[in-house]
Predicted model as a PDB file, atoms N, CA, C, CB and O in Angstrom, pLDDT in the B-factor column:
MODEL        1                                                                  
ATOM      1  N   UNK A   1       0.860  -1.179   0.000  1.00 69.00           N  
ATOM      2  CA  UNK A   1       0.000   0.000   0.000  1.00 69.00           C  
ATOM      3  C   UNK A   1       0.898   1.231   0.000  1.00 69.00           C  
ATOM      4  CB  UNK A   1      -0.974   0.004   1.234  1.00 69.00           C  
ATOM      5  O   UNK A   1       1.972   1.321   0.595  1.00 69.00           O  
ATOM      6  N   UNK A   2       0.311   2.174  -0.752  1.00 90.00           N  
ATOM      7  CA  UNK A   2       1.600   3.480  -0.842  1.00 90.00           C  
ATOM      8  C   UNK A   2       0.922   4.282   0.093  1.00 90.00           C  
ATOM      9  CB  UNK A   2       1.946   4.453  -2.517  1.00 90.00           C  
ATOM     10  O   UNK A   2      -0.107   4.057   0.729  1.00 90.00           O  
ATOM     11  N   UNK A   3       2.007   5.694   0.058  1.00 92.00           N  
ATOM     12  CA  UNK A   3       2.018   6.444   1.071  1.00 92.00           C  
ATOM     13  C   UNK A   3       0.492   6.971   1.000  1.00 92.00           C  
ATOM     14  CB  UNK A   3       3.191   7.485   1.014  1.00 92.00           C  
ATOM     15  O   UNK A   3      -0.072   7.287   2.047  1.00 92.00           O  
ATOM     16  N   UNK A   4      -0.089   7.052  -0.093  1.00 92.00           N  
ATOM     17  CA  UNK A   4      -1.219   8.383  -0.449  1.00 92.00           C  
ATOM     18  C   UNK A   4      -2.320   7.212   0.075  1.00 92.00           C  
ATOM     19  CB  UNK A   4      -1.429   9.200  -2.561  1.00 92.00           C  
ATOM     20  O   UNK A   4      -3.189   7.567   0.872  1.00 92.00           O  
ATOM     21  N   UNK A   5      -2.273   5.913  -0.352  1.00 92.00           N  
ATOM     22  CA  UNK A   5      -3.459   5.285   0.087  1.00 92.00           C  
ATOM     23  C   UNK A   5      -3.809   5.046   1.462  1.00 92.00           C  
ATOM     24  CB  UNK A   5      -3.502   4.196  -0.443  1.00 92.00           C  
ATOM     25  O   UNK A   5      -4.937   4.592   1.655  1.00 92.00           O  
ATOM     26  N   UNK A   6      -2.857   5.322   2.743  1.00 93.00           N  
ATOM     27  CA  UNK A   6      -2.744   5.320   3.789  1.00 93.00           C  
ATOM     28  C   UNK A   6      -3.300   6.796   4.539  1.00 93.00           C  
ATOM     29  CB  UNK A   6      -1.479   4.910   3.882  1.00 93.00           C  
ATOM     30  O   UNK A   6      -3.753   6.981   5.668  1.00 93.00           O  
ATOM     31  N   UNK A   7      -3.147   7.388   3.827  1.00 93.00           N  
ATOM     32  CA  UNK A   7      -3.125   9.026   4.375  1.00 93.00           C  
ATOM     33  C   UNK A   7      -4.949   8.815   3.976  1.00 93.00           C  
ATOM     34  CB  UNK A   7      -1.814  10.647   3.164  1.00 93.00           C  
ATOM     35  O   UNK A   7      -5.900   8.845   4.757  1.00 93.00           O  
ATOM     36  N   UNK A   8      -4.938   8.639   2.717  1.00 94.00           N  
ATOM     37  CA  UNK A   8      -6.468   8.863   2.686  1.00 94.00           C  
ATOM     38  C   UNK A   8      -7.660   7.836   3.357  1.00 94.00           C  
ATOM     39  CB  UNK A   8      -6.761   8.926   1.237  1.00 94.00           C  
ATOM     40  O   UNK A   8      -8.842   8.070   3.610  1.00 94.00           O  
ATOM     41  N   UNK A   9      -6.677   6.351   3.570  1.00 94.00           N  
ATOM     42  CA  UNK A   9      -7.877   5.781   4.329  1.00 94.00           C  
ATOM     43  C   UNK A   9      -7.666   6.122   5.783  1.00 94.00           C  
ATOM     44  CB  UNK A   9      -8.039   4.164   4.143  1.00 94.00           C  
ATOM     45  O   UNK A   9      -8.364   5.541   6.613  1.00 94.00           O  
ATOM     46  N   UNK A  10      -6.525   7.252   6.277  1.00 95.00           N  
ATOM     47  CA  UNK A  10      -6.515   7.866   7.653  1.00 95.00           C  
ATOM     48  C   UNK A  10      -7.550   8.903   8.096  1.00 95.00           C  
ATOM     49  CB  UNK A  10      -5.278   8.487   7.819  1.00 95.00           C  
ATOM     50  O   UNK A  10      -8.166   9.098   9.144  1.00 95.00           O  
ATOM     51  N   UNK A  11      -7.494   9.631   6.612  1.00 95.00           N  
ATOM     52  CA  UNK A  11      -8.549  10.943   6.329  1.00 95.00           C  
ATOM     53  C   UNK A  11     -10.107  10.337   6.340  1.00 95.00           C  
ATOM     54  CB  UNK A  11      -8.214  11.752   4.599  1.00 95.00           C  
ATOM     55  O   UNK A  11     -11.017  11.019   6.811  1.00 95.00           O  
ATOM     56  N   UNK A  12     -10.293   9.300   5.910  1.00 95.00           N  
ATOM     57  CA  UNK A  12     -11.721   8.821   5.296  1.00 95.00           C  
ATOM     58  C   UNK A  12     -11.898   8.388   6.938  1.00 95.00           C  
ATOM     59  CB  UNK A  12     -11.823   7.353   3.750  1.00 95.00           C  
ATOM     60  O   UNK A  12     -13.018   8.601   7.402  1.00 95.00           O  
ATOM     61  N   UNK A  13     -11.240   8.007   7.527  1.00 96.00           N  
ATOM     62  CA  UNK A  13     -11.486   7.029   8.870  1.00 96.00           C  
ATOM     63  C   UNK A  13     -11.961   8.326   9.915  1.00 96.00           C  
ATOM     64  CB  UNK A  13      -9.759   5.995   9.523  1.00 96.00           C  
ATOM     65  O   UNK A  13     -12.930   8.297  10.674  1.00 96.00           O  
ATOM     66  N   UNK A  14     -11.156   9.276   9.760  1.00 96.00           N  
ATOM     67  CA  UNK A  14     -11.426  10.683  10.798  1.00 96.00           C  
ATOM     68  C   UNK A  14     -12.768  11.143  10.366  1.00 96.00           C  
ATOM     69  CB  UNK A  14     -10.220  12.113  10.594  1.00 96.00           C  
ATOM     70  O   UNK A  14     -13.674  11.479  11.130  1.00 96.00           O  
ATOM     71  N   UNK A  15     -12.808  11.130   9.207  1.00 96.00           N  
ATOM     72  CA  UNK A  15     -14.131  11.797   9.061  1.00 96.00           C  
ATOM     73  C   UNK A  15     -15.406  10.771   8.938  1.00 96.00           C  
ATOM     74  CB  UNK A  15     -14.059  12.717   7.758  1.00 96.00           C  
ATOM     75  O   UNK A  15     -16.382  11.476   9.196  1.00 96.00           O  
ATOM     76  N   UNK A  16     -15.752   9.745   8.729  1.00 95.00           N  
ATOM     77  CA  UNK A  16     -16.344   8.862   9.905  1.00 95.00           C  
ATOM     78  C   UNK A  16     -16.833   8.721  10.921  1.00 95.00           C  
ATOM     79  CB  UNK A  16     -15.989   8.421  10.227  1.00 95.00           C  
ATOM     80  O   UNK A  16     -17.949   8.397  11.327  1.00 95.00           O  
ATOM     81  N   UNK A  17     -15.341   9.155  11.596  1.00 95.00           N  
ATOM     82  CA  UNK A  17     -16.064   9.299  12.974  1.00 95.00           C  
ATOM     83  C   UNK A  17     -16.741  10.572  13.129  1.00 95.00           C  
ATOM     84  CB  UNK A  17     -15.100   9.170  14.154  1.00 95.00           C  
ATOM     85  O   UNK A  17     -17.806  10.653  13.740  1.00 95.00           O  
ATOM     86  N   UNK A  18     -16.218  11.479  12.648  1.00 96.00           N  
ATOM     87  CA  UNK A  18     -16.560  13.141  13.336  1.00 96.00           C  
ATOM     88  C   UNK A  18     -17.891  12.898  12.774  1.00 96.00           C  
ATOM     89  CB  UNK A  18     -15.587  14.862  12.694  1.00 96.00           C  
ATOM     90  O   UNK A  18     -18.504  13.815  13.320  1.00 96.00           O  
ATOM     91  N   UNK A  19     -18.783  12.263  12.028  1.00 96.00           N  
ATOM     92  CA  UNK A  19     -19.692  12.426  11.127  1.00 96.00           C  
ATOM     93  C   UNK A  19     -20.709  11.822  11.793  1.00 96.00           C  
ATOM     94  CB  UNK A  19     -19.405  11.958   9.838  1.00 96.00           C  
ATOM     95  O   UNK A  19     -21.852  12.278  11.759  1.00 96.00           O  
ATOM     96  N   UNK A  20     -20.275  10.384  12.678  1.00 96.00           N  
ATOM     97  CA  UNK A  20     -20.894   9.116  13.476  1.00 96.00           C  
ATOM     98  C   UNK A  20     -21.079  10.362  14.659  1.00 96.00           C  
ATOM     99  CB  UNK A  20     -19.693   7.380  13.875  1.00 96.00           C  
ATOM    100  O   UNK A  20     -22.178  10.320  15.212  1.00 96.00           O  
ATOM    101  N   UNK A  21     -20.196  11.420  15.106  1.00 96.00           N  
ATOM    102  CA  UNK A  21     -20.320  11.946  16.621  1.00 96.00           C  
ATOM    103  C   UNK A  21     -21.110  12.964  16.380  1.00 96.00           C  
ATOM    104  CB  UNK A  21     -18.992  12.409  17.443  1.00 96.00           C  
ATOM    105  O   UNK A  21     -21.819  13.296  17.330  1.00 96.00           O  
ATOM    106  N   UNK A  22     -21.279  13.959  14.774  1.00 96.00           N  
ATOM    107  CA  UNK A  22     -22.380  14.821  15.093  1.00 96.00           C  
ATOM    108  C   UNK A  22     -23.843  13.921  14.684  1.00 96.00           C  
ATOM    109  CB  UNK A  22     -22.177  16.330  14.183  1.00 96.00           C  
ATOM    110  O   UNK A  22     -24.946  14.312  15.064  1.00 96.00           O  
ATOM    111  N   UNK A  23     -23.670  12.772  13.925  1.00 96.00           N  
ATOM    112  CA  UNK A  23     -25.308  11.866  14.083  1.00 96.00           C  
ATOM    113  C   UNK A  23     -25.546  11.896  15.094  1.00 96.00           C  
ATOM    114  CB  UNK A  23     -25.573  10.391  13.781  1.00 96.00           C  
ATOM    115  O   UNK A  23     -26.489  12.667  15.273  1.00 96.00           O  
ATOM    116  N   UNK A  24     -25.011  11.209  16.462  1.00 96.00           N  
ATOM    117  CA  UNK A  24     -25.299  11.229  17.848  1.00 96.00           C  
ATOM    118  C   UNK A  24     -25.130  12.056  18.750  1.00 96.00           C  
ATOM    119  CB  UNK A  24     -24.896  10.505  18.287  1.00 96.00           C  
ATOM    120  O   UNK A  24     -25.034  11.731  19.933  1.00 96.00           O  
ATOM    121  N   UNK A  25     -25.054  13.531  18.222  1.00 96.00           N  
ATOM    122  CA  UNK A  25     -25.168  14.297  19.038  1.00 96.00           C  
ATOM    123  C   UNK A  25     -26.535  15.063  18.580  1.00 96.00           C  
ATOM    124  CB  UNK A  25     -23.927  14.998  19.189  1.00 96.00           C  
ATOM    125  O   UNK A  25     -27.127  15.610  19.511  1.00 96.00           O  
ATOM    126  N   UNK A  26     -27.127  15.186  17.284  1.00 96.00           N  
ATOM    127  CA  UNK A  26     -28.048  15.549  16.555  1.00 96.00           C  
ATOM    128  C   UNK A  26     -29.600  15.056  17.016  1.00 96.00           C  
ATOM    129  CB  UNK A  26     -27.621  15.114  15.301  1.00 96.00           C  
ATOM    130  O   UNK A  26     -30.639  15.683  17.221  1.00 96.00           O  
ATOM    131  N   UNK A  27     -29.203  13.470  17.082  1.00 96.00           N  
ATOM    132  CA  UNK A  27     -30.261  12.247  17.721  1.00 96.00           C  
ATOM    133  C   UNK A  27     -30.367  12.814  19.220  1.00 96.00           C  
ATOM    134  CB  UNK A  27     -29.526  10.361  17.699  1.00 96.00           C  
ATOM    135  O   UNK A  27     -31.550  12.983  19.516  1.00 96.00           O  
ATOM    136  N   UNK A  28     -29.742  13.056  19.948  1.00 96.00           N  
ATOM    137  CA  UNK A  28     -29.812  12.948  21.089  1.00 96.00           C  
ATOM    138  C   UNK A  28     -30.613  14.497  21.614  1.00 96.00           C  
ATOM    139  CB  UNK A  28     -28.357  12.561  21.567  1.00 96.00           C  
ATOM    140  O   UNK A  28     -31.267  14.786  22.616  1.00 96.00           O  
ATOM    141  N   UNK A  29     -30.185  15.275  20.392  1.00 96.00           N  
ATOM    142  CA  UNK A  29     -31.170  16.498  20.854  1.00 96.00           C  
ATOM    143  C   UNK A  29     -32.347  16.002  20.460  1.00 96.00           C  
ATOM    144  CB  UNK A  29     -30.946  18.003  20.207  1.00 96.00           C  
ATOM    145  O   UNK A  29     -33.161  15.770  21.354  1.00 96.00           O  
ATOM    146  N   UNK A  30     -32.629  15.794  19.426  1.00 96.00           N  
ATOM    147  CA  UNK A  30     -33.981  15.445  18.663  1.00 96.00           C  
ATOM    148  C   UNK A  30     -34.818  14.487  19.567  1.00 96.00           C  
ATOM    149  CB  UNK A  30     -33.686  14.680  17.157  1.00 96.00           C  
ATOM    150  O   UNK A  30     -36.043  14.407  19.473  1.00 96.00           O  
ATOM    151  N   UNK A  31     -33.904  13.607  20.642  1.00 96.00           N  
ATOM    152  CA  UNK A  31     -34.598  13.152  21.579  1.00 96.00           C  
ATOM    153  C   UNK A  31     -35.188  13.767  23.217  1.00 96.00           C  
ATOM    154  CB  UNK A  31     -33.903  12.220  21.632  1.00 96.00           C  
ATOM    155  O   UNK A  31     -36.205  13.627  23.897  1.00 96.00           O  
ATOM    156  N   UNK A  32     -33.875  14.502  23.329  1.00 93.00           N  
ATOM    157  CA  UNK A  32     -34.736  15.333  24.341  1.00 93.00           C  
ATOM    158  C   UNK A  32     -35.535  16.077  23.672  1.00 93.00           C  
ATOM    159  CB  UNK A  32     -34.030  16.208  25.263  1.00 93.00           C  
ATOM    160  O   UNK A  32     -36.520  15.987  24.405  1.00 93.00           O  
ATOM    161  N   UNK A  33     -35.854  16.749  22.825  1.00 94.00           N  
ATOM    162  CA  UNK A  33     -37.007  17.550  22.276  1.00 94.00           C  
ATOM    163  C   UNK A  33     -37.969  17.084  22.484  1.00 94.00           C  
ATOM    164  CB  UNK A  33     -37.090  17.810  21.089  1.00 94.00           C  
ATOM    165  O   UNK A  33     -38.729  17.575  23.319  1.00 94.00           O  
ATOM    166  N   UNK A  34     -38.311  15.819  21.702  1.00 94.00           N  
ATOM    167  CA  UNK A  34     -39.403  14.818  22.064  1.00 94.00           C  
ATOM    168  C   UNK A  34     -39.360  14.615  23.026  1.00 94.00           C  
ATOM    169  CB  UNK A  34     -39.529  13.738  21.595  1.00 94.00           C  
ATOM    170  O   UNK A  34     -40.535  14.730  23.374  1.00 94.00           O  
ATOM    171  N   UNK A  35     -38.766  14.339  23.924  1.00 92.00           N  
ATOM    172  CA  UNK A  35     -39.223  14.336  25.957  1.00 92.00           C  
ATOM    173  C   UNK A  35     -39.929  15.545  25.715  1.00 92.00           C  
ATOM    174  CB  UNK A  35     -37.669  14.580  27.567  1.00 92.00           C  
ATOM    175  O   UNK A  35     -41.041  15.701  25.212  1.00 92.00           O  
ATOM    176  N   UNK A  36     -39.435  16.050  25.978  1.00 89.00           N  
ATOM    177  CA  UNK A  36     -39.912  17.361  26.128  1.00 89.00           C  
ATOM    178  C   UNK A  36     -41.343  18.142  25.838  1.00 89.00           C  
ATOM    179  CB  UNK A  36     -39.119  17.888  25.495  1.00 89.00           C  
ATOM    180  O   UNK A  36     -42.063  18.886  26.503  1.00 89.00           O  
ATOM    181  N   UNK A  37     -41.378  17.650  24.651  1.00 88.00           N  
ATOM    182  CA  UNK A  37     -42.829  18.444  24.404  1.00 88.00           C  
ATOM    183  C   UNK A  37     -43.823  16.926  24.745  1.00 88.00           C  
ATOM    184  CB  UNK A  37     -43.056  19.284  22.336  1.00 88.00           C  
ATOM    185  O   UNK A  37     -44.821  17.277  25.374  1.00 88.00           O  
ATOM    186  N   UNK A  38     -43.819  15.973  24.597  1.00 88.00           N  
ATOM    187  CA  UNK A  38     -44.568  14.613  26.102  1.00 88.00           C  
ATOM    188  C   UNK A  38     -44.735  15.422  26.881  1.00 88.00           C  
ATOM    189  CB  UNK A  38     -43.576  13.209  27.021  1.00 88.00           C  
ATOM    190  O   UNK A  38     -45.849  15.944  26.914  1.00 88.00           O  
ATOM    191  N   UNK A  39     -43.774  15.825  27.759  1.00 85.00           N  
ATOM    192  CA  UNK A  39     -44.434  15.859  29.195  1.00 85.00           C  
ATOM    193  C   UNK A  39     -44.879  17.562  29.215  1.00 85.00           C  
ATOM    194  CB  UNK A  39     -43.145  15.321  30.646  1.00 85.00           C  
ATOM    195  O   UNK A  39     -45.230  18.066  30.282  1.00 85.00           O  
ATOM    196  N   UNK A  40     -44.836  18.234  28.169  1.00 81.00           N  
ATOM    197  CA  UNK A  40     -45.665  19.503  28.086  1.00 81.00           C  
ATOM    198  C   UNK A  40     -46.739  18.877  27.939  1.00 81.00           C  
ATOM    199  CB  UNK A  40     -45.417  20.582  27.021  1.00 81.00           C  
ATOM    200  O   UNK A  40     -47.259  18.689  29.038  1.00 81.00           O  
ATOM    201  N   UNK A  41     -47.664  18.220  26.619  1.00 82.00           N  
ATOM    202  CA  UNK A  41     -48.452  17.936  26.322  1.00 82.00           C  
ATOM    203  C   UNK A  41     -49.073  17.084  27.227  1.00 82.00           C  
ATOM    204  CB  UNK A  41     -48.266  17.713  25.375  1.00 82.00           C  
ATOM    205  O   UNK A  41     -50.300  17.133  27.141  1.00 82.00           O  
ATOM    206  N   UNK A  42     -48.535  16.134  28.269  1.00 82.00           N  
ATOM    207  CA  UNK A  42     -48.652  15.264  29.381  1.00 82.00           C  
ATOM    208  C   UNK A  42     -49.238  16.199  30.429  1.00 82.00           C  
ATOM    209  CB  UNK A  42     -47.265  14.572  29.806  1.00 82.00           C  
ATOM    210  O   UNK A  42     -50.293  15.887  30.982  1.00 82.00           O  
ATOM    211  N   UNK A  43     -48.454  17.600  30.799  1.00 70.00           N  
ATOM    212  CA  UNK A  43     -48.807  18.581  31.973  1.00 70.00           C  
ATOM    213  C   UNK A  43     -47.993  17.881  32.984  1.00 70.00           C  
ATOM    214  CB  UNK A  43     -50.503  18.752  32.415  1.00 70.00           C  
ATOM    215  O   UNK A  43     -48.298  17.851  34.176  1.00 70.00           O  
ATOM    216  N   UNK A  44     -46.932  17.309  32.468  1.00 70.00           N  
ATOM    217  CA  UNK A  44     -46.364  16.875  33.749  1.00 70.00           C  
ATOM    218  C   UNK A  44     -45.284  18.182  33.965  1.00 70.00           C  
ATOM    219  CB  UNK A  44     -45.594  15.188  33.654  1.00 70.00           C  
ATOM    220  O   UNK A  44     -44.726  18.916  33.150  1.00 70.00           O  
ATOM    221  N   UNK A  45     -45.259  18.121  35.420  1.00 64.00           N  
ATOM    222  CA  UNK A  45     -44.249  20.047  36.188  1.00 64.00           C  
ATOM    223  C   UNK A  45     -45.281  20.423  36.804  1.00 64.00           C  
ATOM    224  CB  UNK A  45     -43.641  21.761  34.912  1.00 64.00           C  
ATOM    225  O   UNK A  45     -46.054  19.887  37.597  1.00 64.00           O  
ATOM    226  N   UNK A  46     -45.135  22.046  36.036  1.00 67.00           N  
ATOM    227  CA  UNK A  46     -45.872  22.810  36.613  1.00 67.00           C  
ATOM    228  C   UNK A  46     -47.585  22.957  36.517  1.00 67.00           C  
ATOM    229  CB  UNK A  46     -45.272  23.782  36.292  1.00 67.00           C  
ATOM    230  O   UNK A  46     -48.103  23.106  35.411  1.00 67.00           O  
ATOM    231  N   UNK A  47     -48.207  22.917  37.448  1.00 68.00           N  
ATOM    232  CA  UNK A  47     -50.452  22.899  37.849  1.00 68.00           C  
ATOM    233  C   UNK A  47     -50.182  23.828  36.347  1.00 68.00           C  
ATOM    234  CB  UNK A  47     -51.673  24.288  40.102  1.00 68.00           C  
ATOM    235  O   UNK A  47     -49.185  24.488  36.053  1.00 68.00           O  
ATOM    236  N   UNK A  48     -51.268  23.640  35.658  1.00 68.00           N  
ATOM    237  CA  UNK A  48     -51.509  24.768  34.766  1.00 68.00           C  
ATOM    238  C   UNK A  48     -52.640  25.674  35.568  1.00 68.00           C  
ATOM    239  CB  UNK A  48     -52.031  24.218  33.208  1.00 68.00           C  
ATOM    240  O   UNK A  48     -53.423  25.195  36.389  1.00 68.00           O  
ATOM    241  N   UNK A  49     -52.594  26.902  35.232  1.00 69.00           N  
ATOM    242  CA  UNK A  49     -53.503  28.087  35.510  1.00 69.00           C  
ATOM    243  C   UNK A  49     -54.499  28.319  34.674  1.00 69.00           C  
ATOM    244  CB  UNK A  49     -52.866  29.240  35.554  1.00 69.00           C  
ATOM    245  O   UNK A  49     -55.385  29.154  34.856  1.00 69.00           O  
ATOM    246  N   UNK A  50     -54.407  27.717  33.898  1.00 73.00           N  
ATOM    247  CA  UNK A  50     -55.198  28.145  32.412  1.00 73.00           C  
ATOM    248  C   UNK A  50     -56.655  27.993  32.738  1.00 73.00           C  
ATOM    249  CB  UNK A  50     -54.809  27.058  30.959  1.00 73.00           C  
ATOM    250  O   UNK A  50     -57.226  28.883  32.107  1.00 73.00           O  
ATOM    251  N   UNK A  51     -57.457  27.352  33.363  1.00 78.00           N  
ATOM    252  CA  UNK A  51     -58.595  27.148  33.760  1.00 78.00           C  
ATOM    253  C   UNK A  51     -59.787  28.261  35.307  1.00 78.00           C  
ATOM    254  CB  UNK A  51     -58.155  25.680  34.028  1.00 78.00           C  
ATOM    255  O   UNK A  51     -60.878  28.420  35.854  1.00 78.00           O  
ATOM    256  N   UNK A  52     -58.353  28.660  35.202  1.00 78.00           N  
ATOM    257  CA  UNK A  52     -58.762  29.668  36.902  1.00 78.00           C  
ATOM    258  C   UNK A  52     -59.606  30.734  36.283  1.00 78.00           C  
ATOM    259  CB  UNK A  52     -57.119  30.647  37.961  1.00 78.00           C  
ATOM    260  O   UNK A  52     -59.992  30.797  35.116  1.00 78.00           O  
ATOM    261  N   UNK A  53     -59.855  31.686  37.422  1.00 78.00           N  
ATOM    262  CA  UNK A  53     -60.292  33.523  37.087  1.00 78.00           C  
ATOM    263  C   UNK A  53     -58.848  34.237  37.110  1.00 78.00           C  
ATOM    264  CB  UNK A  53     -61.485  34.456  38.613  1.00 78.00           C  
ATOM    265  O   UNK A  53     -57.731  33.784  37.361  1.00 78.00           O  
ATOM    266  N   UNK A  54     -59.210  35.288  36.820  1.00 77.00           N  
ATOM    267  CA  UNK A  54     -58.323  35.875  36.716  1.00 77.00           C  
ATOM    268  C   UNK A  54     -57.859  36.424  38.211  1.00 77.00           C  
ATOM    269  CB  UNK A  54     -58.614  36.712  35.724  1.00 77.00           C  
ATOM    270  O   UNK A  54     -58.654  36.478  39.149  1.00 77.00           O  
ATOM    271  N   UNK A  55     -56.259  36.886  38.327  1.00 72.00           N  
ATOM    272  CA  UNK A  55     -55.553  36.918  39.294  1.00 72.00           C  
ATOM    273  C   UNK A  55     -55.362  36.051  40.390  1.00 72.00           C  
ATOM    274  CB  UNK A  55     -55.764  37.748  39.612  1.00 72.00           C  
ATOM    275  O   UNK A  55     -54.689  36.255  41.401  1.00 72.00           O  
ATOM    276  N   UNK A  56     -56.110  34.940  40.043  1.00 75.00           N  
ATOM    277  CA  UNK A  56     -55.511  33.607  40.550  1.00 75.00           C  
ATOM    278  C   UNK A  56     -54.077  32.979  40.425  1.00 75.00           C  
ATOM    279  CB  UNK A  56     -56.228  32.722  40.010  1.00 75.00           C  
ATOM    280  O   UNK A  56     -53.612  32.710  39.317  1.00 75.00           O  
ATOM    281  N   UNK A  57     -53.441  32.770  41.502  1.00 68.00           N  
ATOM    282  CA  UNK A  57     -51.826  32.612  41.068  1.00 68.00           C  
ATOM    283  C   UNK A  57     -51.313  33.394  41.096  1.00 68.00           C  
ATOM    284  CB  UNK A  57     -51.382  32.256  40.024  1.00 68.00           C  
ATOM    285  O   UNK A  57     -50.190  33.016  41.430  1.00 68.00           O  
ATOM    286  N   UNK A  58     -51.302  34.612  40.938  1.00 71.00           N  
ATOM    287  CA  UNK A  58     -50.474  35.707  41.247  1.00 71.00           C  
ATOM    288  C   UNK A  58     -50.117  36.228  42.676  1.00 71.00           C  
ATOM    289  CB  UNK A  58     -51.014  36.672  40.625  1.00 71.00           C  
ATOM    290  O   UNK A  58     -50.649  35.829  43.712  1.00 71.00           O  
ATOM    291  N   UNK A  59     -49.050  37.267  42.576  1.00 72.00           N  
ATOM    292  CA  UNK A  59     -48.340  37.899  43.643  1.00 72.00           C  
ATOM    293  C   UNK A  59     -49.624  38.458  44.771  1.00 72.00           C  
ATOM    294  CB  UNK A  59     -47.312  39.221  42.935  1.00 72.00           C  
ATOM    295  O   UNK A  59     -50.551  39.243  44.574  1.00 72.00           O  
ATOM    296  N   UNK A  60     -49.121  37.494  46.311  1.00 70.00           N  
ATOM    297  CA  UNK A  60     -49.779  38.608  47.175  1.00 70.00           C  
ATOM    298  C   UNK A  60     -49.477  39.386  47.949  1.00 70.00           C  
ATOM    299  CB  UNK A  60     -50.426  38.371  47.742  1.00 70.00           C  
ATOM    300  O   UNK A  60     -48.669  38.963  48.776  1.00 70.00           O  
ATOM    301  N   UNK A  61     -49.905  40.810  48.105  1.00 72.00           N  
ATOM    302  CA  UNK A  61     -49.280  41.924  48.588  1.00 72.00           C  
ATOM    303  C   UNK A  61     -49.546  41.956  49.913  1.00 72.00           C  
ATOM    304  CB  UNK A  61     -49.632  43.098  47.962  1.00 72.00           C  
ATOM    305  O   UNK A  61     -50.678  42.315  50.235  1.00 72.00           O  
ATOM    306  N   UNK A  62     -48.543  41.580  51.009  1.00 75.00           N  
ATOM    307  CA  UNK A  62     -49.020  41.290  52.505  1.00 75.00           C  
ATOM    308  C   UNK A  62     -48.582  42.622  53.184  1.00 75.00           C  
ATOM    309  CB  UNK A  62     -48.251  39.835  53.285  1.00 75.00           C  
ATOM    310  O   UNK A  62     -48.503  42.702  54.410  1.00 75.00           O  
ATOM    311  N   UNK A  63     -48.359  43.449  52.528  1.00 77.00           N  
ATOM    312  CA  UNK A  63     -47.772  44.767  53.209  1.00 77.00           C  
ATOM    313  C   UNK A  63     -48.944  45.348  53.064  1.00 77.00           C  
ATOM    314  CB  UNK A  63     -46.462  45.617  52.577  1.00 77.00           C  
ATOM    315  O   UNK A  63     -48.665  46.541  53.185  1.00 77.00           O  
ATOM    316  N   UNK A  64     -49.876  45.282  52.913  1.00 59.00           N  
ATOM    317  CA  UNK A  64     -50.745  46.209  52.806  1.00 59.00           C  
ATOM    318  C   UNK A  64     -51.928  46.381  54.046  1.00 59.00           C  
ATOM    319  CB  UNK A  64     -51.279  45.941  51.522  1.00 59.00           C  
ATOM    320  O   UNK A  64     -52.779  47.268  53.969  1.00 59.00           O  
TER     321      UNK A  64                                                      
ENDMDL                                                                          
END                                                                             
């Protein structure tokens, strides 16, 4: 094997990987995303407010 065919299956091999590490770094957002909007759509966290009157949930002013 000559010098050039070595260099390039060194080059082809690096970029491979760098290519394999942004797939799985790409996937792995794309998967928390999807968590993510589940447990929005789930309501899992925070009570939603959305159903109250108004100024329900808000700040109370005890100095007064």
């Amino acid at each position: 094997m000559d010098m050039m065919a070595m260099v390039s299956t060194m080059l082809a091999a690096q970029q491979g990987a760098l290519q394999s590490k942004i797939a799985a770094t790409l996937t792995k957002q794309n998967m928390d995303m999807q968590k993510s909007t589940v447990l929005t759509l789930l309501g899992a966290g925070q009570p939603s407010l959305a159903n109250v009157g108004p100024g329900v949930g808000g700040n109370l002013n005890v100095t007064a």
